[in-house]
C-alpha positions in Angstrom: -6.9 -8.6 -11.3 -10.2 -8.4 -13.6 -11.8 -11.0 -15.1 -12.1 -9.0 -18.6 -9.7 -6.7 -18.8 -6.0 -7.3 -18.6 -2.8 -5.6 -20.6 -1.5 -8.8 -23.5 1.5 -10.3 -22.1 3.8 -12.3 -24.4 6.4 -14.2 -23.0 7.6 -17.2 -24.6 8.9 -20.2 -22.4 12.2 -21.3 -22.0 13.0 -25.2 -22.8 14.9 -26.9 -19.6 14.2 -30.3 -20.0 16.0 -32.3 -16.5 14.5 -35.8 -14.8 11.6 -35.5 -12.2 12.0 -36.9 -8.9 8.5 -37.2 -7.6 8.4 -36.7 -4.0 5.0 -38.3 -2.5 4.0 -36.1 0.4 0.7 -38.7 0.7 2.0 -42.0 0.6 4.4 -42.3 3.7 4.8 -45.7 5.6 1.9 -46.6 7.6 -0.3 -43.5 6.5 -3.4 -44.3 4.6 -3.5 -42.8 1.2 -6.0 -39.6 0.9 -7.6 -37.6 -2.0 -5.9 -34.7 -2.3 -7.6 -31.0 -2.5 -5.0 -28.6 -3.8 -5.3 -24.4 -3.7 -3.1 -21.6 -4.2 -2.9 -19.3 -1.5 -1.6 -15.0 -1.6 0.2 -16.0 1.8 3.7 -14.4 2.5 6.7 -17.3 3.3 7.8 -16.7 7.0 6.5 -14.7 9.4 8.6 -14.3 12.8 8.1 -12.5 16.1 11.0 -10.0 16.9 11.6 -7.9 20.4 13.6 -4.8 20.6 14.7 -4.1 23.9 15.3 -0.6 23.3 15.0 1.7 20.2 16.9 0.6 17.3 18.9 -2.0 18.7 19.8 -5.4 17.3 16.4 -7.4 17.2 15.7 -10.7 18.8 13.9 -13.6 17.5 11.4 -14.7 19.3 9.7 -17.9 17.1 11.4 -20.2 14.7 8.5 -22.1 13.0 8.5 -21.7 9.5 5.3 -20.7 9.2 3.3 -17.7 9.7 3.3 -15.8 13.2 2.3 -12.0 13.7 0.0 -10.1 15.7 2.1 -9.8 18.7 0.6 -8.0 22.3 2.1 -8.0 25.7 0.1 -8.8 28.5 -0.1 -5.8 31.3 2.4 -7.7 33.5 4.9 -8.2 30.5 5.3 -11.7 31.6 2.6 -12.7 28.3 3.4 -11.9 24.4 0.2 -13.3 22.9 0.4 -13.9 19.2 -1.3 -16.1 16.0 0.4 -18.4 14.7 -0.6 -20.7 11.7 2.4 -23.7 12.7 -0.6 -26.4 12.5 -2.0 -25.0 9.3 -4.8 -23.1 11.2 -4.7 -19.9 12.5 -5.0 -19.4 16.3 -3.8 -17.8 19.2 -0.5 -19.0 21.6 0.8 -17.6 24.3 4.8 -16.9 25.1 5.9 -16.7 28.4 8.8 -14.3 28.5 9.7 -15.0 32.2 10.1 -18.8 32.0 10.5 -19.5 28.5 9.4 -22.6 27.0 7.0 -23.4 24.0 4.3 -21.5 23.0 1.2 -22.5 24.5 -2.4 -22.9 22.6 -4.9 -20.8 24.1 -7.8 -21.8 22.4 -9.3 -25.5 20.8 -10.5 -24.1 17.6 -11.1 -24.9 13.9 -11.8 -21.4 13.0 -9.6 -19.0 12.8 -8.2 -16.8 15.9 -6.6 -13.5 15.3 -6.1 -10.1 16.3 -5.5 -10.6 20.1 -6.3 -7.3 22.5 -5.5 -7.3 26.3 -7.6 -5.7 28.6 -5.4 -3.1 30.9 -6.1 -5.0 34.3 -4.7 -8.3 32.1 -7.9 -10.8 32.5 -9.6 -10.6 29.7 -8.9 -11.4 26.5 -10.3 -9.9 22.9 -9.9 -11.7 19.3 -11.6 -12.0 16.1 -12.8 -15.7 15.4 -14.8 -17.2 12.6 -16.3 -19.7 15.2 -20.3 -18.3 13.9 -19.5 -18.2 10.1 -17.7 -14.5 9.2 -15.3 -12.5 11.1 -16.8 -11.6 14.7 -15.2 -9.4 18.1 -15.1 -12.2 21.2 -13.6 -12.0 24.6 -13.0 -14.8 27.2 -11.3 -14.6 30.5 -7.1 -14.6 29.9 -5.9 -18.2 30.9 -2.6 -18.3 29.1 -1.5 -21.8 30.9 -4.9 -23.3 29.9 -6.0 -24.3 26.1 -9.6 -23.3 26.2 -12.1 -24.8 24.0 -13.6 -21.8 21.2 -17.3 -22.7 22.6 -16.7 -20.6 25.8 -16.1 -17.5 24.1 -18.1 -14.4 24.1 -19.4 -13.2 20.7 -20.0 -9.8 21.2 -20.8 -8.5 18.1 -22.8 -11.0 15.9 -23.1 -9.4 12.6 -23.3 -10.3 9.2 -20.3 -7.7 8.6 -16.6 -8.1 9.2 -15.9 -7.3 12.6 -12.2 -6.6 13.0 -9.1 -5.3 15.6 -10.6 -4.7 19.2 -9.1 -2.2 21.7 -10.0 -1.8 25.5 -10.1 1.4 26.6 -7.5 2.2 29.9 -10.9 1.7 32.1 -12.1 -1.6 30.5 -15.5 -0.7 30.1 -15.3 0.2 26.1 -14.0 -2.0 23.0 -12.9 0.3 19.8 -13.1 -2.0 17.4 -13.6 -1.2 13.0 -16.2 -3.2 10.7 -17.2 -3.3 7.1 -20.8 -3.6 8.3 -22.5 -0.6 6.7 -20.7 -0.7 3.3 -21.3 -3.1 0.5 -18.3 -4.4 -1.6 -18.1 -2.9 -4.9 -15.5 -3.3 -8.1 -14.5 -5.1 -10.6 -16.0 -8.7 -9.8 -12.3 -10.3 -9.5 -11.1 -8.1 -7.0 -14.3 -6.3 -5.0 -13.3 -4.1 -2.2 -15.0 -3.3 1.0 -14.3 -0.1 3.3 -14.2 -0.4 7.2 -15.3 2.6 10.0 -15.0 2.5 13.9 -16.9 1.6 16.2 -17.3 1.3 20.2 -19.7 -1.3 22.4 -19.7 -1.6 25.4 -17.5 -4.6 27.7 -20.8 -7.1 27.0 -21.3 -5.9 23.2 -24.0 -3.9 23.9 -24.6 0.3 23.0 -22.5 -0.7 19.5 -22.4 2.6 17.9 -20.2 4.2 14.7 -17.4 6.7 14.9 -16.1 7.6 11.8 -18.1 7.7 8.5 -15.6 8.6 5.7 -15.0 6.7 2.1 -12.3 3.9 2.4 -10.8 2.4 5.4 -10.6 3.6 8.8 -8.9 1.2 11.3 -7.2 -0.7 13.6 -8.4 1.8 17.0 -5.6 2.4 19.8 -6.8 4.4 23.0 -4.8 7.4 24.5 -3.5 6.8 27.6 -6.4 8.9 29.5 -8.6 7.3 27.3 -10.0 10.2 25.7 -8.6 10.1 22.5 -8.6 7.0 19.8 -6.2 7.0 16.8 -6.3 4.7 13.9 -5.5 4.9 10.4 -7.7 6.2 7.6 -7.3 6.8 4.1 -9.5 10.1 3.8 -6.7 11.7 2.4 -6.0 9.4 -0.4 -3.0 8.2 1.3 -3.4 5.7 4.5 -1.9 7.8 7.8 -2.6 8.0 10.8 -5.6 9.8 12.9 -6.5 10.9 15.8 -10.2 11.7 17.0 -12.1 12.5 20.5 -14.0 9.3 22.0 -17.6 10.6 20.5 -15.9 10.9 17.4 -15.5 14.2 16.9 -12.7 16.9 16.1 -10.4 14.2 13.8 -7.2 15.3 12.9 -4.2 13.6 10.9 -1.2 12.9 13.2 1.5 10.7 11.4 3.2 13.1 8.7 3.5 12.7 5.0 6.6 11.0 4.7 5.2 7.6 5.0 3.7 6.2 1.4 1.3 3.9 4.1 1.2 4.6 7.6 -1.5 1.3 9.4 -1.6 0.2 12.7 -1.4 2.6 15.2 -0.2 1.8 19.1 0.3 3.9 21.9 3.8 4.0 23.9 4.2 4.0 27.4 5.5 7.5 27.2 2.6 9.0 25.2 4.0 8.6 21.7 2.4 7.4 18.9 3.9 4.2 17.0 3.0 2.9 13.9 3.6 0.4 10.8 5.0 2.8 7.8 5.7 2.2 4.4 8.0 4.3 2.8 9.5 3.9 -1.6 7.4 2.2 -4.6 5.3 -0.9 -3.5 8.4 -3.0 -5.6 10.9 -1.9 -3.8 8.8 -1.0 -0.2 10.5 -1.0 2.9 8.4 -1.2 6.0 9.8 -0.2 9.4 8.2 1.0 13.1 8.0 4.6 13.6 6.6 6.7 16.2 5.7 10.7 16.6 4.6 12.7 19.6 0.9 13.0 20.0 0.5 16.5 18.2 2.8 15.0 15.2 6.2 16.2 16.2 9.5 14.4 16.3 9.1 11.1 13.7 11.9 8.9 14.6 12.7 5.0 13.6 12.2 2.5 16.6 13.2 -0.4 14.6 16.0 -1.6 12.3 16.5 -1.0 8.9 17.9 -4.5 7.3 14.4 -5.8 7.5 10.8 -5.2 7.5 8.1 -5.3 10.2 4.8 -4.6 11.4 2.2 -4.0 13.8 4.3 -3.2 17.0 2.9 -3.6 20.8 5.2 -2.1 23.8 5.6 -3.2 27.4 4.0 -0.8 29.6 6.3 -0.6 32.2 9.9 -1.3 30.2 9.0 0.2 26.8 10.4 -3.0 25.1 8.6 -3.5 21.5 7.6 -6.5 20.1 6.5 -6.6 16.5 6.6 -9.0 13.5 8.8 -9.1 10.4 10.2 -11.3 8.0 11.7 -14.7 9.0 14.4 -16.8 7.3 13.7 -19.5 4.9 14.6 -22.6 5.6 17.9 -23.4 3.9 17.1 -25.5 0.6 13.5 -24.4 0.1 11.7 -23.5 -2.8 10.9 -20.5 -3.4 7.1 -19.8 -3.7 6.0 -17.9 -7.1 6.3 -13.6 -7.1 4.5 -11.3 -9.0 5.8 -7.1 -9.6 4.5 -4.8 -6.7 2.1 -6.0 -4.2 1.9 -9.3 -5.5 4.8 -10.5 -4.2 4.7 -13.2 -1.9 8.3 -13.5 -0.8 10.8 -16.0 -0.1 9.6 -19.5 1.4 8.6 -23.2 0.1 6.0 -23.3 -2.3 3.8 -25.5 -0.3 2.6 -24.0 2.6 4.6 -24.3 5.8 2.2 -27.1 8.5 1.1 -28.8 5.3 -0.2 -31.4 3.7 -2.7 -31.1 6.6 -5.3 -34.0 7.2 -9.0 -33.0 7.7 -12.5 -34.2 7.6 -15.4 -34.1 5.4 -18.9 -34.8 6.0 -18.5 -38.2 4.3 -14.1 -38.4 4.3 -11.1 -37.2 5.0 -8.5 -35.7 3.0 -5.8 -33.8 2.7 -5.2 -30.1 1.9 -2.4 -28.7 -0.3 -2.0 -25.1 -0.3 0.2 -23.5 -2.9 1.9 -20.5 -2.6 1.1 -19.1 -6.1 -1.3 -17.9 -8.7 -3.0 -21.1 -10.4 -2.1 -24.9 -11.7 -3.6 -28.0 -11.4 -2.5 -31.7 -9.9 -2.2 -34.5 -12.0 -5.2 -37.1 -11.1 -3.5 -39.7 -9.3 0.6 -38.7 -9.1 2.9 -36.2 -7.5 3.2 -33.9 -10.2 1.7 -30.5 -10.3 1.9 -28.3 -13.5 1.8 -24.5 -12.4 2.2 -20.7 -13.6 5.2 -19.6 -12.3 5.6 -15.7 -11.9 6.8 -13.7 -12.7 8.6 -15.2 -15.9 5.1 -16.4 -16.6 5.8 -20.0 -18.1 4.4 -23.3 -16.9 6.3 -25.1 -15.2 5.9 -29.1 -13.8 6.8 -30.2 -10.2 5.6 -32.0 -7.6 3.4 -30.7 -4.3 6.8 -29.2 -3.0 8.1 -27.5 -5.4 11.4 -30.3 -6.2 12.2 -30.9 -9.1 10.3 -28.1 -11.5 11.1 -28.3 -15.1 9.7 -25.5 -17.3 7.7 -26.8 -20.5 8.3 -26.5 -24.2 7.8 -22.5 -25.1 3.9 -22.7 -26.9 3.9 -22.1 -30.1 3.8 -18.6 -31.9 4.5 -17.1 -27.9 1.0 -17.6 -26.8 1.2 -17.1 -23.1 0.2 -19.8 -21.0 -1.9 -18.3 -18.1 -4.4 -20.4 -15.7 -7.2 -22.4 -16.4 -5.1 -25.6 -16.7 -6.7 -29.2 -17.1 -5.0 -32.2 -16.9 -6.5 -35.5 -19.1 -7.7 -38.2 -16.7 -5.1 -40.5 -18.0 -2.2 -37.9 -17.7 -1.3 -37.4 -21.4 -2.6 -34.3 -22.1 -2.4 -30.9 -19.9 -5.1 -27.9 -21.4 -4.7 -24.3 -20.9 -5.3 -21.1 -21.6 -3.0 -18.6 -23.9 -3.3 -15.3 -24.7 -5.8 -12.2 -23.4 -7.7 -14.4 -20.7 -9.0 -11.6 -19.1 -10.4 -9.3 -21.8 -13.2 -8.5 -23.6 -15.1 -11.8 -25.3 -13.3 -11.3 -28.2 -9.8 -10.5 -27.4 -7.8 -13.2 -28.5 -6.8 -15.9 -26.1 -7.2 -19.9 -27.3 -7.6 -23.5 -25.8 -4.2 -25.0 -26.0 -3.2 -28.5 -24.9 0.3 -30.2 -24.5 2.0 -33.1 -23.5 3.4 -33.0 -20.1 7.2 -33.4 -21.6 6.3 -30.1 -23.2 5.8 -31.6 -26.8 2.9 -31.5 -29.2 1.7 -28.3 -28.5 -1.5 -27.6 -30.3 -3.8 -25.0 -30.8 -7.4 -26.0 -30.0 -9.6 -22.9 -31.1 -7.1 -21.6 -33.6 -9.5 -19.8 -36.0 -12.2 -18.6 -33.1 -12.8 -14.9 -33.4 -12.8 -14.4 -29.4 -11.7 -14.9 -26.0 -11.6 -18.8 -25.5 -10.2 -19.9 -22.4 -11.0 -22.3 -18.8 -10.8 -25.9 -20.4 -11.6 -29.2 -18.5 -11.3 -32.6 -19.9 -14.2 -35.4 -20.0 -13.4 -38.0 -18.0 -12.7 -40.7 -20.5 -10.7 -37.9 -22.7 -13.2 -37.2 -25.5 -14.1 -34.1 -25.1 -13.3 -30.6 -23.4 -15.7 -28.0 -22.1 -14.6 -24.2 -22.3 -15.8 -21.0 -22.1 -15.9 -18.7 -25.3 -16.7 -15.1 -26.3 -16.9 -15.7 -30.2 -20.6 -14.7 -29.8 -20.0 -11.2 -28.2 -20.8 -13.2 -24.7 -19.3 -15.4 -22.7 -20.8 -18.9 -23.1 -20.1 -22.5 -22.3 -19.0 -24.6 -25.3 -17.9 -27.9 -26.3 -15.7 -29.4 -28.5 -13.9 -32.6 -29.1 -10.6 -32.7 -27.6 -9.1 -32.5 -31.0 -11.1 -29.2 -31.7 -13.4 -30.4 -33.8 -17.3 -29.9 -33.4 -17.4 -27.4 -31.2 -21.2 -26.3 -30.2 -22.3 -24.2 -27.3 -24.2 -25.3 -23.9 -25.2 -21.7 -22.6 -26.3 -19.1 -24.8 -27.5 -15.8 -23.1 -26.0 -12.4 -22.4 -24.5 -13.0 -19.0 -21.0 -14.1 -17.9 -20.6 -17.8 -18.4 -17.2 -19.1 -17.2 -15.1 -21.6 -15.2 -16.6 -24.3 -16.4 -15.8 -28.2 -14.8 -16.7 -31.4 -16.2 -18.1 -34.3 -13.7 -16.3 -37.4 -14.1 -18.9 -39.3 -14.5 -19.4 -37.3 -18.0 -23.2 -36.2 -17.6 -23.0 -33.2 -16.0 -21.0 -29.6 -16.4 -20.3 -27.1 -13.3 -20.1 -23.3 -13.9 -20.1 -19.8 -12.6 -22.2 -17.3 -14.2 -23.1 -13.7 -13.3 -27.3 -14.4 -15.0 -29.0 -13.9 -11.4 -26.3 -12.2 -9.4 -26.7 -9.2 -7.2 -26.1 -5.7 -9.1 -23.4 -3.8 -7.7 -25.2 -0.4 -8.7 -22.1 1.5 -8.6 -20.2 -0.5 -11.4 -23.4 -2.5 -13.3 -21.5 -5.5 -12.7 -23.5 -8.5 -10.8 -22.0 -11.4 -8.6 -21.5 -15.0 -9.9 -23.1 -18.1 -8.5 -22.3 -22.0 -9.2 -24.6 -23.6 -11.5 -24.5 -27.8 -12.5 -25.8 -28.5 -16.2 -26.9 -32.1 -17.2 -25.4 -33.4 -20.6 -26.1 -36.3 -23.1 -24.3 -38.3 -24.0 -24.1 -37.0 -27.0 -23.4 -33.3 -25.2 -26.7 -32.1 -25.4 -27.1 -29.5 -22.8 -30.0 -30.7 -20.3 -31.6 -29.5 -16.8 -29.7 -26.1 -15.0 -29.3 -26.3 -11.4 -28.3 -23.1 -9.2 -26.3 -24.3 -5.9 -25.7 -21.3 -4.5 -27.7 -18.1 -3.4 -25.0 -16.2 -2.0 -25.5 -12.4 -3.1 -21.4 -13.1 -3.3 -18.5 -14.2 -5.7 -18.8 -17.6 -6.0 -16.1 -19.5 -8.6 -14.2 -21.7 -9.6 -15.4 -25.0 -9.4 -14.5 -28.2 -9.6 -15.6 -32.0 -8.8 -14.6 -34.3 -6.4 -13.3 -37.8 -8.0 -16.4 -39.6 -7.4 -18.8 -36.5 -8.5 -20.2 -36.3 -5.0 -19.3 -33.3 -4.6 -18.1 -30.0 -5.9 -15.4 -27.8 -4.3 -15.8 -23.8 -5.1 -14.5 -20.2 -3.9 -16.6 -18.3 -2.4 -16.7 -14.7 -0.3 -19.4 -15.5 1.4 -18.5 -15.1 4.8 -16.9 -11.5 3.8 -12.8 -11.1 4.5 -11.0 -11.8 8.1 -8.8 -8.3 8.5 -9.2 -5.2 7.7 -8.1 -4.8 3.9 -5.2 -2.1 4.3 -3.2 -4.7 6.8 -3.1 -6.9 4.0 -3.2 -5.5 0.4 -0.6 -3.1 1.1 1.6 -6.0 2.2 0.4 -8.4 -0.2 -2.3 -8.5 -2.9 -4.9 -10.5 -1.4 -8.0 -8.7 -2.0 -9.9 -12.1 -0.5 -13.1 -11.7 -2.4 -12.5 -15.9 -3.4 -10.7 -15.9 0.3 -12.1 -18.8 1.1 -13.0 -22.8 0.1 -16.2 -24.5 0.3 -17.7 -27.5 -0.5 -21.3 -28.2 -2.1 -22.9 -32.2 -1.9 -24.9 -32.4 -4.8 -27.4 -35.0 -3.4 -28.8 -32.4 -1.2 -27.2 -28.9 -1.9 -25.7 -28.2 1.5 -22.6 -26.3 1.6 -20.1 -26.6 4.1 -16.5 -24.4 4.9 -13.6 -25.9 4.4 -10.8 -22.7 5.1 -10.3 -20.5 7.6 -7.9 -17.8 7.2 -7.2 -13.8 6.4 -5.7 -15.1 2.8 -7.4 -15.4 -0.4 -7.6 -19.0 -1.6 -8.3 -20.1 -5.3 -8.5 -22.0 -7.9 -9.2 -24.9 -5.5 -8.6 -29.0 -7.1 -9.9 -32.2 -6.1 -7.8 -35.2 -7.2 -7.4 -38.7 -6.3 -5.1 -40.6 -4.0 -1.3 -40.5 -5.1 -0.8 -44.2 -6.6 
């Protein structure tokens, strides 16, 4: 996805018209009523563990939340599958006990996230990637898997600024592979920046940390040989992702998985010497993913899993030779089905609000609750359960609640603009803005503010005689007036009009990247992301985008500019809390949580706005408020269901 360039897509909306049912997720007996911050979240729908006993044979499931769980490993004994599993709305790591049975068991008290779970060969110590210190980080703590543990007692062993991602002991214990994005910069478009990962090896303590691999792209997700004296991973040197093989040091790589796979990831080593895998094989539409394995010199490709459904990242007993690995679960019968999008931005079947959600948590100064969104963009209505959305990939709008019940698609627009994202509701709920036509083109492309009533009637066309790319509205508080972002100049620029779309006038006026633009509810201030001081990617000229607050009159004469982040990242997105205390943004700042392959070949989740954060404006401090390997966007702040 880039911000200014994007093929015109016209799709006109169908009229179904049928009564709401609001369902009010907030407002249950005895639970006190919370402001609401809503997201949408690239997350798939249902994530299972699976175990084949033997190769090819009927799988068995091993979880039956409806949420996410993956990342399976058996512990050296085979009594211990260690997994993460986001059934609480965080992600962190339980542990199965195969011999007794029972329910998963926590392993770790943590509001981070925990992923990526490596067992040590002698089976007491455990290795994970947290976000405990602020960005993606290699720990290890002793293996307890009857005891929760609290995140404190950890081991950071790499603390870097850099991604540090998928450990693997070595047979002896004394090494951890692991890959990191450390020594590469992110470069791109600025909607979708990419990063490229190499591996590395430290010592048991962290220490000796040194650099394997040095190609372009990713290398991987490292898996030991048996003897030790060997790593494989994947690697995308050959402008196709398969999988490597390379001596300890480093030296003498050499491909191992064959050609036939489109994507080969996630290499593990069978008990027997052979090489498994995660492959990919047909278009990314149509993809089916399955568990392969070869010999060690490349020979023999076989299937070791089904073929009715797909799966990833397999782990193996090491006495039994019994896989585990994790596919695609059912959705729950009933459920909505969160939005899709052609090829790799699919999310799948499941509910459209996140399974362990609406999830209580606290602020600095309240608590609230999160509602993530499985979907591209939309925007709650300021005091009910009503949500109006995108919905892909008929791309129309469409008005539900939180859950997805009820949805009704709204009046088509007229002369088949299509509606896109930056939606607005009016504070008083008669009027929904948004955006229609070539959002994410050149300034002036055409795209135009639109607003409509939420029965789908009365569609209007704001900017109708602009000559550019008009787009991002937000409503005054008390309805008057709309701020937008425009590229009638030949740059994109802050403006505002009345909400008719009369008197429109700019606020910015300069030749960087103005957009995104929120107004506070108290009506004397504007947020905004703009690209004017950024960090130059020197590869692409394009610079990063930081969150700026602009006093207004109130007459809406632009006044003092405030910069509230210094970031060298993508920050955007922003948007007020009710009271104006605060404003909640996107931000890559702490970098991405997995390695990039494992994900955007899966699902498109580039990450670069991965993550939420909030800014008090009294004082400027920013705090995190996500934690997980997803991207999360287009982030609202409303008040209390009434």
């Amino acid at each position: 996805m880039s911000f200014f360039s994007r093929p015109s897509l016209v799709v006109a909306l169908s009229v179904i018209l049928i009564a709401m049912n609001p369902y009010t997720t907030s407002s249950a007996p005895g639970k006190t009523r919370l402001e609401r911050i809503i997201y949408f979240t690239f997350q798939p729908g249902n994530w299972d563990i699976y175990h084949f006993p033997k190769r090819g044979a009927e799988p068995r499931r091993l979880t039956a939340d409806p949420g996410l769980e993956y990342g399976a490993v058996i512990s050296p004994d085979e009594r211990w599958l260690v997994f993460c599993s986001e059934r609480t709305g965080n992600a962190d790591l339980y542990a199965l006990d195969l011999k007794n049975g029972g329910q998963p068991h926590l392993l770790l008290e943590s509001e981070a996230m925990e992923d990526q779970a490596a067992l040590s060969r002698d089976g007491k110590t455990l290795a994970f990637v947290s976000t405990r210190d602020g960005n993606a980080d290699v720990f290890t703590i002793p293996f307890r898997p009857q005891k929760t543990q609290n995140i404190k007692k950890a081991m950071n062993l790499t603390r870097h600024p850099g991604g540090d991602f998928r450990p693997s002991f070595s047979p002896d214990g004394k090494l951890l592979a692991f890959s990191s994005d450390r020594d590469t910069a992110p470069t791109g478009d600025p909607a979708a920046r990419r990063r490229a990962g190499e591996i590395y090896v430290m010592d048991i303590h962290g220490q000796n940390q040194r650099r394997l691999t040095n190609q372009a792209g990713w290398d991987g997700s490292p898996a030991w040989s048996l003897d030790g004296r060997e790593i494989y991973f994947y690697s995308g040197r050959a402008r196709r992702y398969r999988i490597w093989a390379m001596n300890q040091d480093g030296s003498s790589p050499r491909a191992v998985s064959p050609m036939t796979s489109e994507v080969a990831l996630s290499p593990t080593v069978m008990p027997d010497g052979r090489v498994a895998y995660s492959a990919r094989t047909g278009p990314e539409e149509s993809a089916r993913w399955r568990i392969m394995s070869v010999k060690p010199d490349g020979s023999d490709e076989r299937v070791e899993s089904e073929e009715s459904n797909n799966y990833w990242q397999p782990s193996f007993g090491p006495k039994t030779g019994e896989m585990f690995c994790h596919g695609v679960g059912p959705t729950p019968e009933g459920a909505p089905v969160g939005s899709a999008w052609p090829g790799r931005m699919y999310l799948g079947p499941g509910p459209l609000l996140h399974s362990g959600y609406p999830k209580r948590t606290d602020l600095p100064d309240r608590q609230v609750e999160l509602y993530p969104i499985r979907g591209f963009s939309g925007v709650p209505h300021p005091n009910r359960d009503l949500l109006v959305r995108t919905e892909l990939p008929q791309l129309h709008l469409v008005l539900s609640n939180m859950r997805g019940d009820s949805a009704q698609q709204m009046t088509p627009v007229q002369n088949g603009e299509l509606p896109w994202i930056g939606l607005s509701w009016s504070r008083d709920g008669n009027w929904i803005a948004y955006t229609a036509g070539e959002m994410f083109s050149p300034p002036k492309a055409e795209a135009d503010v639109w607003k409509i009533r939420p029965d789908g009637s009365k569609a209007i066309n704001l900017t109708p005689h602009s000559p550019g790319n008009d787009g991002f509205p937000s409503f005054s508080s008390d309805g008057r007036r709309i701020v937008f972002r425009s590229g009638r100049t030949g740059n994109f620029d802050i403006y505002i009009m009345n909400s008719d779309g009369s008197g429109p006038s700019n606020l910015t006026n300069n030749p960087a990247d103005d957009t995104f633009p929120a107004f506070s509810p108290l009506n004397d201030e504007i947020a905004f992301s703009s690209n004017r001081d950024g960090e130059l990617d020197p590869k692409t000229g394009n610079r990063t985008f930081e969150i700026y607050t602009m006093k207004l009159s109130p007459d809406g004469i632009p006044g003092s500019l405030r910069r509230l982040t210094y970031t060298h990242a993508q920050n955007a997105h922003p948007q007020y809390s009710p009271d104006g205390k605060w404003l909640i943004f996107t931000s890559e700042q702490a970098g991405i949580n997995d390695e990039e392959p494992l994900i955007n070949t899966v699902i498109f989740s580039p990450q670069i706005y991965g993550e939420l954060y909030i800014c008090r404006l009294k004082d400027g401090k920013i705090f995190r408020i996500t934690n997980n390997k997803w991207e999360d966007g287009f982030p609202s702040w409303a008040s209390p269901v009434e």
